[in-house]
ZAMARGU-4260 file (C-alpha; in steps of 0.2 Angstrom, whole numbers, plus 5000, padded with zeros to 4 digits):
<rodrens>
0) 4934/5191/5142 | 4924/5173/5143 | 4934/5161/5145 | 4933/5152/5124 | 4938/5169/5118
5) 4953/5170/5128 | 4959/5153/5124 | 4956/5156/5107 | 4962/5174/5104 | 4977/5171/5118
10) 4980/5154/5115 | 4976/5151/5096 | 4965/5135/5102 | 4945/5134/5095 | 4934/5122/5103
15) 4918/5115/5097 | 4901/5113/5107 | 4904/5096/5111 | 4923/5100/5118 | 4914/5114/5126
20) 4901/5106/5138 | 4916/5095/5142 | 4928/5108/5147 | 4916/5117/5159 | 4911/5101/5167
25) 4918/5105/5187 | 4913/5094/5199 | 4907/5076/5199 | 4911/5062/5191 | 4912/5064/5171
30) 4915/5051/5159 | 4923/5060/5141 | 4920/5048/5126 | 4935/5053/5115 | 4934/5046/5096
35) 4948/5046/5085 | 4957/5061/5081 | 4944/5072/5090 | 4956/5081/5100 | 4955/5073/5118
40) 4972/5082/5124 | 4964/5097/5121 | 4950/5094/5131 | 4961/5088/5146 | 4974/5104/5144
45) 4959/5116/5142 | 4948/5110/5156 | 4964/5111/5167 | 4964/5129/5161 | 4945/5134/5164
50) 4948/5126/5182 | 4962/5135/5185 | 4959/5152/5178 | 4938/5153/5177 | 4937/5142/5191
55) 4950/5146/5202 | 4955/5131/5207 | 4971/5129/5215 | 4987/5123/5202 | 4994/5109/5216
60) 4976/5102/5218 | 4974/5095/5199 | 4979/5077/5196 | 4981/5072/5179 | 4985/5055/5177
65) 4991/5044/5160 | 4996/5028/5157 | 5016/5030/5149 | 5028/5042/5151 | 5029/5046/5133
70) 5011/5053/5136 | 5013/5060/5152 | 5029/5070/5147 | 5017/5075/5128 | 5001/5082/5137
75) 5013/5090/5154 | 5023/5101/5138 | 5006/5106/5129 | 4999/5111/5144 | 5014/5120/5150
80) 5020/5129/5133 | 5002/5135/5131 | 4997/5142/5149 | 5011/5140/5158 | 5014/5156/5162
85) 4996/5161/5167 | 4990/5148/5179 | 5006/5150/5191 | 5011/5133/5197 | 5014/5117/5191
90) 5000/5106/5188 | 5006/5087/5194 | 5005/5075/5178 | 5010/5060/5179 | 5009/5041/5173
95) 4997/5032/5184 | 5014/5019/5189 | 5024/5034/5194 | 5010/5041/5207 | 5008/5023/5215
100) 5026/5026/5217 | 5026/5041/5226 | 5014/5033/5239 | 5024/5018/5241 | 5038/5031/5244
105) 5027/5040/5259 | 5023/5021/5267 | 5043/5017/5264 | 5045/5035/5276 | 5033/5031/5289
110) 5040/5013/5291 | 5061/5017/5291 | 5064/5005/5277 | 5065/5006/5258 | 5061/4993/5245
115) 5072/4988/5229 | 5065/4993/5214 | 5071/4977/5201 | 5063/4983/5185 | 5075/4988/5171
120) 5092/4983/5180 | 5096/4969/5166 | 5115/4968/5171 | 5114/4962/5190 | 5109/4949/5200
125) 5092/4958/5208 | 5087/4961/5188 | 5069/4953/5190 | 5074/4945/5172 | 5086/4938/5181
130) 5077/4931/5197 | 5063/4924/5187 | 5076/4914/5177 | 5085/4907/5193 | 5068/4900/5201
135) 5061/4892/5181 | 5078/4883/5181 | 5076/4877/5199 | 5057/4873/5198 | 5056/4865/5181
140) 5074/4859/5180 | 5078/4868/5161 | 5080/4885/5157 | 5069/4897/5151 | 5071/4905/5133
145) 5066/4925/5129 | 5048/4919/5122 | 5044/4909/5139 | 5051/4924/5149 | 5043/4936/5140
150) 5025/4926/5142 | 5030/4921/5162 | 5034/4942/5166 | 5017/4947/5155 | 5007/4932/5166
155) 5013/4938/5182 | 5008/4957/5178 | 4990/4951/5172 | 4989/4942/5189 | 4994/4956/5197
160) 4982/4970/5187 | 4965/4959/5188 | 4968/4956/5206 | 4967/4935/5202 | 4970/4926/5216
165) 4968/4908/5210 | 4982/4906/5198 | 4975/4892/5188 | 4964/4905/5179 | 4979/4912/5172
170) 4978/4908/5155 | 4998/4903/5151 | 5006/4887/5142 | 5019/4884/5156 | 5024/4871/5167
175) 5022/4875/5184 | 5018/4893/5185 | 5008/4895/5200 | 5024/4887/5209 | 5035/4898/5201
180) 5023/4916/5204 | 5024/4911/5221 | 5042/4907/5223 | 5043/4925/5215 | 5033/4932/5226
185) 5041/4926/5244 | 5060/4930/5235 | 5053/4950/5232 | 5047/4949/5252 | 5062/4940/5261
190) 5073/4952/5252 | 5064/4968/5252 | 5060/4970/5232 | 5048/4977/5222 | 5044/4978/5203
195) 5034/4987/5190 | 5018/4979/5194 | 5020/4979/5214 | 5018/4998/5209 | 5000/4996/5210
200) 4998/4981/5220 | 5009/4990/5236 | 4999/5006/5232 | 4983/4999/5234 | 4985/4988/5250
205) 4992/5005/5256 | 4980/5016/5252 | 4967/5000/5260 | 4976/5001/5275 | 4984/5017/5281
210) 4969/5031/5281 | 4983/5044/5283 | 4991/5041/5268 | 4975/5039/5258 | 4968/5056/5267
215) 4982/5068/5263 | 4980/5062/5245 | 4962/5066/5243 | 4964/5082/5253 | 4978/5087/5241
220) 4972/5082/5225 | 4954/5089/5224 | 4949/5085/5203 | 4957/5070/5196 | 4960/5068/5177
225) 4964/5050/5168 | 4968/5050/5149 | 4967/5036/5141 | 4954/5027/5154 | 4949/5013/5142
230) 4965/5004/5147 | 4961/5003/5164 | 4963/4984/5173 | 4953/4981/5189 | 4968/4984/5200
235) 4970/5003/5193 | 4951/5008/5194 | 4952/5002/5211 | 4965/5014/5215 | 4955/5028/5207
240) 4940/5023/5217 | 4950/5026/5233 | 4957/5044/5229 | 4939/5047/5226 | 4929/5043/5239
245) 4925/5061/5245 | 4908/5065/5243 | 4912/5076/5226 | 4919/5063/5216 | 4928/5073/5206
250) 4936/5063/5193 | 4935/5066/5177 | 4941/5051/5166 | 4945/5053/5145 | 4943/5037/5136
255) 4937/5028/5119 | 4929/5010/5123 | 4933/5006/5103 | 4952/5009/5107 | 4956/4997/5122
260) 4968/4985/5116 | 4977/4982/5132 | 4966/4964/5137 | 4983/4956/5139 | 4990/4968/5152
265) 4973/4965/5161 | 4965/4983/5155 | 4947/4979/5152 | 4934/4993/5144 | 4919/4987/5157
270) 4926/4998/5170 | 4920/5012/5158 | 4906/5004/5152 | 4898/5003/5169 | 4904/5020/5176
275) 4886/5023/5179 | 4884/5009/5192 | 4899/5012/5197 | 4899/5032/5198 | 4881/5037/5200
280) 4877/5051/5192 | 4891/5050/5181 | 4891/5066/5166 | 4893/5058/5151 | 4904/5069/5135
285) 4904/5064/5117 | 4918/5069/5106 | 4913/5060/5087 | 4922/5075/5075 | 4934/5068/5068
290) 4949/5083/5064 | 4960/5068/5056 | 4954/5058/5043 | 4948/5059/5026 | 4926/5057/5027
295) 4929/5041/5021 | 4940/5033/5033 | 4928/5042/5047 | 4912/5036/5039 | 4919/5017/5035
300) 4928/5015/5051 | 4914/5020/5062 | 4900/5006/5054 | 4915/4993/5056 | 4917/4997/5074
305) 4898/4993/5075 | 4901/4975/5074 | 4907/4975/5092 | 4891/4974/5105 | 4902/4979/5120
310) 4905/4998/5119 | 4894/5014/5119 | 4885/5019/5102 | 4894/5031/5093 | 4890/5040/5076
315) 4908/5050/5072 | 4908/5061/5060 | 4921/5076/5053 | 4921/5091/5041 | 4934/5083/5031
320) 4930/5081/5012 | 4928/5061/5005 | 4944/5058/4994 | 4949/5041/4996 | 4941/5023/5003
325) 4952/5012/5011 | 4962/5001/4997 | 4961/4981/4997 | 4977/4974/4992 | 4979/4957/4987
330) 4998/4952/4984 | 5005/4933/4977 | 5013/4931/4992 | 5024/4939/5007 | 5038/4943/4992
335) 5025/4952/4981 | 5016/4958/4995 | 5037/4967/5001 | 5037/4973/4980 | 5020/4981/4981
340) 5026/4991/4998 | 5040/4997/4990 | 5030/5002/4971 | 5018/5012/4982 | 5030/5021/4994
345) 5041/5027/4978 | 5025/5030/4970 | 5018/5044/4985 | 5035/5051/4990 | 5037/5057/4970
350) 5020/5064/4972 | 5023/5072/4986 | 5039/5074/4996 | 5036/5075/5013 | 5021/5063/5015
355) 5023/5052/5033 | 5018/5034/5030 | 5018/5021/5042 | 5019/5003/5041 | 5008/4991/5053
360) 5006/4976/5058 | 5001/4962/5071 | 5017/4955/5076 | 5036/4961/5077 | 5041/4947/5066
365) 5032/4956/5050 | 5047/4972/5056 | 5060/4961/5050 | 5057/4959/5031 | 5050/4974/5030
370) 5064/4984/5038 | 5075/4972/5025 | 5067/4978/5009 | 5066/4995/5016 | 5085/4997/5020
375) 5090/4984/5005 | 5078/5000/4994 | 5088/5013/5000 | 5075/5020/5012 | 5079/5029/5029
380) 5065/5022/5042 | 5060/5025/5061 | 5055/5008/5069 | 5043/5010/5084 | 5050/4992/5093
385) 5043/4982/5104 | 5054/4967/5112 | 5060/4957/5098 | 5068/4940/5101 | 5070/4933/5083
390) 5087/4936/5083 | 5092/4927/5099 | 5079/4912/5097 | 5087/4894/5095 | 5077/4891/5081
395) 5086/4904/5072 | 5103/4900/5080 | 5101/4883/5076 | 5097/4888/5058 | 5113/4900/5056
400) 5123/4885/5066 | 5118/4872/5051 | 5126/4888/5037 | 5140/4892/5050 | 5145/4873/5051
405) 5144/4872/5035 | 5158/4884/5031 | 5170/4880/5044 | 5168/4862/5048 | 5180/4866/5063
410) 5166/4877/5073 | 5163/4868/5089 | 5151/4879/5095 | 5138/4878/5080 | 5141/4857/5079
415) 5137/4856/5098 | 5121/4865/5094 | 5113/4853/5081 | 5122/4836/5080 | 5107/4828/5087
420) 5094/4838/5078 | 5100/4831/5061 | 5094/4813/5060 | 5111/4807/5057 | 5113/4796/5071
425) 5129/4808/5081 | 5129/4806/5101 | 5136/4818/5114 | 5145/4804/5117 | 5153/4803/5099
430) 5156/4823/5100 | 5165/4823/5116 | 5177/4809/5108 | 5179/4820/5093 | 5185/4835/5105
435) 5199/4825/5111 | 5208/4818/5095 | 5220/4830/5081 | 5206/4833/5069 | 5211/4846/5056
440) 5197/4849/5041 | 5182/4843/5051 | 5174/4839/5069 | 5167/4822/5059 | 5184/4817/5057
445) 5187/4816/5074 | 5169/4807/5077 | 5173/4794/5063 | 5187/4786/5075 | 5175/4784/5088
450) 5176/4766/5093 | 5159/4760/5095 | 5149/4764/5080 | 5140/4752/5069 | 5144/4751/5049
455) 5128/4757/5045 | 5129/4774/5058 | 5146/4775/5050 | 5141/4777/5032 | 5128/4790/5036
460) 5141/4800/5049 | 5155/4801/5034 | 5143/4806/5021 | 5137/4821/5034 | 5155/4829/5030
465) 5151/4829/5011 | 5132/4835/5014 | 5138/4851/5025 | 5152/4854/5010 | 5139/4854/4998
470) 5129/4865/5007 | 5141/4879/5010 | 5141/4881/4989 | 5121/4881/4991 | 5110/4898/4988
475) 5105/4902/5006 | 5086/4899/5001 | 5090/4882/4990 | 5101/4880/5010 | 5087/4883/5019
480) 5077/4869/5010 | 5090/4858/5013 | 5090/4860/5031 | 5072/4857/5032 | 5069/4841/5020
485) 5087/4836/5020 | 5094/4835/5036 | 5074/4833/5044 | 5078/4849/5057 | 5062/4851/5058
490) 5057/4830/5063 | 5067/4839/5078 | 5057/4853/5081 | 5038/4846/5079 | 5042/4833/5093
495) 5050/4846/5104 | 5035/4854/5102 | 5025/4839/5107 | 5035/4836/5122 | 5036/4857/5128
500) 5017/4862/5123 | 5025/4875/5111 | 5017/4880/5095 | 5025/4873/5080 | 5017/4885/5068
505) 5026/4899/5078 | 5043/4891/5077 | 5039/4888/5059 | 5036/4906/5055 | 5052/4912/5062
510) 5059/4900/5047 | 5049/4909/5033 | 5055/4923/5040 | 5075/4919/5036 | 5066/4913/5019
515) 5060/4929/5013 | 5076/4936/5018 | 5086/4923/5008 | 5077/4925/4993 | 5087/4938/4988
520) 5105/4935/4994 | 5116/4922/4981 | 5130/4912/4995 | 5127/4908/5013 | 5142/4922/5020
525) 5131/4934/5011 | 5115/4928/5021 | 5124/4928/5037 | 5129/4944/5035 | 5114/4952/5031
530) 5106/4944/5046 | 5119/4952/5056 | 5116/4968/5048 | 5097/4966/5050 | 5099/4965/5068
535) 5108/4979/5070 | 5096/4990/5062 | 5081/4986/5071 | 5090/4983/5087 | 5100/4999/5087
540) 5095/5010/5073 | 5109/5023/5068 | 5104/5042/5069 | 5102/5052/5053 | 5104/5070/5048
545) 5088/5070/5038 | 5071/5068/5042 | 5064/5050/5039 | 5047/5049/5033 | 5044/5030/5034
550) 5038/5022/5052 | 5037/5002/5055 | 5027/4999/5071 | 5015/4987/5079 | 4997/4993/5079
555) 4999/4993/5098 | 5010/5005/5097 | 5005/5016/5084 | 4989/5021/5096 | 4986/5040/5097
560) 4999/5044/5083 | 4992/5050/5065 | 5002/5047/5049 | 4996/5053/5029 | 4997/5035/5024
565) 4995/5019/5032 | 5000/5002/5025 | 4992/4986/5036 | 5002/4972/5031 | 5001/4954/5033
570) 4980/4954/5034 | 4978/4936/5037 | 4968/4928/5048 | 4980/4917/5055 | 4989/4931/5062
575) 4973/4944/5064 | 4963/4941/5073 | 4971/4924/5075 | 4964/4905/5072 | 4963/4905/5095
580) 4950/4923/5093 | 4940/4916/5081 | 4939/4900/5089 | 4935/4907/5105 | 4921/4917/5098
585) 4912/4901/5093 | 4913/4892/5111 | 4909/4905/5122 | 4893/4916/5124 | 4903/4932/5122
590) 4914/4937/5109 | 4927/4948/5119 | 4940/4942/5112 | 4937/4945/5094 | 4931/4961/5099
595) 4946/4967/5103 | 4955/4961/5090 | 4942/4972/5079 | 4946/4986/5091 | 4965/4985/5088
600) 4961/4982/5068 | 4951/5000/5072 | 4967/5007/5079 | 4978/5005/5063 | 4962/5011/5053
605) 4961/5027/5063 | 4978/5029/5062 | 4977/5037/5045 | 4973/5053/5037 | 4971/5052/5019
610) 4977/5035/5012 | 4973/5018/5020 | 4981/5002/5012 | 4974/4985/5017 | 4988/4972/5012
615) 4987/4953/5013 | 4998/4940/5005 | 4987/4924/4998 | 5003/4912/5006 | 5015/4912/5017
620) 5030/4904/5021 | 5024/4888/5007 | 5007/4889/5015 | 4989/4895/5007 | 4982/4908/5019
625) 4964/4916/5020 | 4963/4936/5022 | 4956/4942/5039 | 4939/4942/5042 | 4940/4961/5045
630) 4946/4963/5027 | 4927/4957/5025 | 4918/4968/5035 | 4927/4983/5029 | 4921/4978/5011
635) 4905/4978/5017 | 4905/4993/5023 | 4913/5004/5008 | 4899/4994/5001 | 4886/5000/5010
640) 4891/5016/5009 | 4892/5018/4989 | 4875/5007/4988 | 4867/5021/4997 | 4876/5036/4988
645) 4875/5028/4969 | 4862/5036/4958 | 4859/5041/4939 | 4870/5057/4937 | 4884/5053/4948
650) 4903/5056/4940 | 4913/5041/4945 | 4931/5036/4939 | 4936/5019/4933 | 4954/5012/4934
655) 4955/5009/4914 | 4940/5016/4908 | 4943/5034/4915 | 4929/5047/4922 | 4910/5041/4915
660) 4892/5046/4921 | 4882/5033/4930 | 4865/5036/4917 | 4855/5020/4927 | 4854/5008/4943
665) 4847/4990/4933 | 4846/4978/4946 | 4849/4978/4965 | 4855/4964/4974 | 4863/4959/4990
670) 4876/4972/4995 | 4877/4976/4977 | 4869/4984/4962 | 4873/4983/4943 | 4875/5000/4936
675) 4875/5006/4917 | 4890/5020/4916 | 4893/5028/4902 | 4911/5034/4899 | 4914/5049/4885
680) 4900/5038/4872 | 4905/5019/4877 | 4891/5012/4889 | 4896/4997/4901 | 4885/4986/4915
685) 4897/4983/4931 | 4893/4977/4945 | 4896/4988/4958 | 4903/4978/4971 | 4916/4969/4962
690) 4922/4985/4955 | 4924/4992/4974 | 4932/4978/4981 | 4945/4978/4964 | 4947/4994/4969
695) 4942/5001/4951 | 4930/5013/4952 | 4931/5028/4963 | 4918/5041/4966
</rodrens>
């Protein structure tokens, strides 16, 4: 039987051409340009099948290769449920990190010694968290917070993966960091440790230096496979240029140029842009039907990703029928923008019960108000987390101290966080005084009969006790304006900033963050209770019995998942692409790092299969804010794409006006037309691009 038949009459699977000349491709090096929802695992499970069964290549010789466990364990189970039983042994799958291990493992054998692995292991001293704390504190004299570590472990990593060796060109807001990398560094060597990204870096100097090791890998591993090859860093491709230097080449690497998002992990799409040069003679696949998405988010989607001048031309396309065009939503501000979530989730779950929706955005802080609405609503929700250090973070400890202070005047621990981030003239000196005498009501008590404090300090320091008293009887949000404009917290904050480098629109958002929350809560034990509860959902969500249809996740993380409905949220150019893309852009000649920020707007896109909801709040946090640029571009093109399929004839829909008959084109402007329609006798002259953009008229 030829081989499609079987796998569709055996298997149930159905290629097209394109997946076809892709499947059958058998040696040499082959690049597979995989669009959105154009079924790449397939490709990759069936191609392993054709060598296996039509080709008769050896089970144990076939190295398919990902990038996360989650993917490698997904694409080893489809392969295995489906042909398992007809192609005899395992095929090895793996994440790239893991096979590094294993040769790191073979060198550990040959030398008689074995290296600590310090990834993960949070709770003792060899954690790699902790180690990179212990030589900050030493370095810079200070300790480090979550957001710094976070930033110092992600700069290491990008060091490691884009093979830099002048640290200078790392691009990090840290004091000292090429002295603290290589402090790192000596303490893995001297005492035999190895972390998550000396993976690639040990496996690469091994595979450099010790032709044995490299030699029974290319022997056993004949046809290489890599999903997922936009994210490759330089470190990575270098490794898969070793395992390939037999004369056949055979590798075979899947990837979409328009879907690396990974720039900050040191994955760069050139290494797939220049496969020719770097692979002569390189087979070139093109997968563009799209077995997803609606027509319209295929057609819009793939004219917006043209905008980017770094990737291979690509014209997607899909047999699914045109329904809806993404929607442009406008909201007040970050509380309507919550409301209108909420409307429209209600509004599709009573149309249709088990419709999967997702909720994406930029950055984890956008989780926390959503997942507050959502729970506060009654609805059951997955969270796709990153690392989220809101809760943690001292300007949200300090914020919680000032409420918890202001309820028990007595807390130590909360006074000793902010005395001298008040503007009220209280020294440690002053504290520690207090600490020592038989206050009862209140610490200030106790600082009031410190001996050396002028009349003026005085007055201010007694009226502190009143001002906390009164705040406690505050609503949390009228609290939290208090704490700003009353006590001057953030004075504070602005020249910390100036003195640490930090960003003070960052720490600033983490503040409207706690005030969207507030908005709904009447007293301050409320508030601090809801926080609590906040964090224990997102940080250790309880199991259900039933299915949850809702999904919060980062667009990062929502990559190669699919969902009914998609809500982007928070669309503002502050936040995406961000005021240091679009900056960039203008200085240099290359655009690469707006480009991928369109890529990664592409992903959320892409991520839908009928409904797409563009949401951006006019202001946040007190603050007027200007949609994303993309918003733009994605206008554009709906509006190209009714400007060329509007003509007399056509039945359109209006929001209020209901189904009409477009009976003339009048005038034709600039990305727009007026049109006369005439609905059930009434005739009206819209413009056609306002209508679009308001959403008002479909077709």
């Amino acid at each position: 039987m030829d081989f499609f038949n079987l796998l569709h009459e055996n298997y149930k699977i159905k290629l097209n051409n394109e997946q076809k000349h892709a499947v059958t491709h058998i040696k040499g090096p082959a690049l597979v340009l995989a669009g959105p929802g154009s079924g790449k695992t397939t490709v990759i499970t069936s191609r392993t099948a054709y060598l296996i069964l039509e080709v008769g290549v050896r089970p144990e010789n076939i190295l398919t290769m990902t990038f996360n466990r989650a993917a490698k364990i997904e694409m080893e189970q489809r392969f295995n449920r489906i042909f398992g039983e007809g192609t005899g042994s395992k095929v090895h799958f793996s994440t790239l990190h893991s096979f590094c291990n294993l040769v790191v493992r073979d060198y550990e054998k040959r030398q008689g010694k074995r290296l600590r692995r310090i990834e993960g292991d949070e709770e003792t001293q060899y954690s790699k968290r902790i180690i990179l704390k212990d030589i900050y504190n030493k370095i810079n004299g200070s300790k480090i917070n979550d957001d710094e570590l976070e930033d110092l472990i992600n700069a290491i990593g990008l060091a490691k993966n884009k093979m830099i060796k002048d640290l200078n060109d790392i691009d990090i807001n840290m004091k000292n960091f090429p002295e603290i990398y290589k402090a790192y560094e000596e303490n893995k060597k001297a005492n035999l440790f190895m972390d998550f990204d000396d993976m690639l870096s040990y496996s690469h100097s091994i595979l450099t230096k010790c032709p044995d090791i490299l030699n029974k890998y290319i022997e056993k591993y004949r046809f290489i496979q890599v999903d997922e090859g936009q994210d490759l860093s330089k470190i990575q491709f270098e490794i898969l240029k070793l395992l390939t230097k037999s004369d056949e080449k055979n590798i075979f690497i899947v990837a979409d140029d328009d879907q690396s998002i990974y720039g900050f992990r040191g994955a760069e799409p050139k290494y797939i842009l220049e496969m020719e040069r770097r692979y002569p003679g390189c087979a070139y696949f093109y997968l563009t039907n799209n077995y997803r998405s609606t027509a319209n988010i295929v057609y819009i989607s793939s004219r917006f990703i043209k905008e980017n001048n770094h990737r291979y031309d690509k014209n997607h396309c899909t047999q699914n029928e045109f329904i809806h065009d993404p929607i442009i939503v406008s909201t007040r501000d970050e509380n309507y923008q919550l409301q209108f979530i909420i409307d429209k989730i209600n509004e599709h779950q009573k149309n249709k019960k088990e419709i999967n929706i997702a909720l994406l955005y930029r950055n984890n802080l956008s989780s926390i108000p959503l997942a507050e609405v959502l729970d506060r609503n009654g609805l059951e929700f997955n969270i796709k987390q990153n690392k989220l250090f809101f809760f943690n973070h001292w300007i949200v400890q300090d914020i919680l101290s000032f409420f918890r202070f202001s309820l028990d005047q007595t807390d130590i621990e909360s006074l000793t966080r902010i005395y001298y981030k008040m503007n009220r003239y209280i020294s440690k000196a002053m504290l520690e005084h207090a600490l020592t005498t038989d206050y009862k009501d209140s610490i200030i008590d106790g600082i009031l009969t410190y001996g050396d404090i002028k009349p003026y300090s005085k007055k201010l320091i007694s009226d502190v006790k009143v001002e906390f008293k009164r705040l406690s009887k505050k609503r949390p949000l009228d609290g939290l304006n208090y704490i700003e404009k009353g006590f001057n917290y953030f004075d504070y904050v602005k020249d910390y900033c100036e003195n640490t480098g930090l960003y003070f629109e960052f720490l600033y958002r983490l503040f409207g963050v706690l005030k969207i929350i507030a908005e709904n809560y009447k007293t301050i034990p409320e508030f601090l209770q809801r926080v609590l509860e906040i964090q224990q959902i997102l940080e250790a969500p309880k199991p259900n019995t039933y299915k949850k249809t809702i999904t919060l996740s980062t667009i990062h993380s929502s990559k190669g998942l699919e969902y009914d409905c998609v809500m982007m949220v928070d669309l503002v150019n502050s936040e995406f692409p961000g005021e240091n893309a679009i900056e960039l852009s203008k200085e240099a000649d290359t655009k690469e790092h707006l480009e991928e920020e369109r890529r990664l707007f592409y992903v959320g896109i892409t991520r839908a299969k009928e409904y797409i909801y563009l949401i951006y709040p006019k202001s946040r946090n007190g603050f007027i804010e200007e949609r994303t640029i993309f918003i733009e571009e994605i206008l554009n093109c709906i509006k190209t794409k009714h400007l060329s399929e509007i003509t007399e004839g056509i039945i359109v829909k209006h929001k209020y006006f209901g189904q009409g008959v477009v009976v003339a084109v009048l005038e034709e402007k600039k990305n727009s037309v007026v049109v006369e329609i005439d609905f059930k006798g009434a005739r009206r002259k819209l413009d056609l691009a306002t209508c679009v953009e308001s959403g008002l008229l479909t077709f």
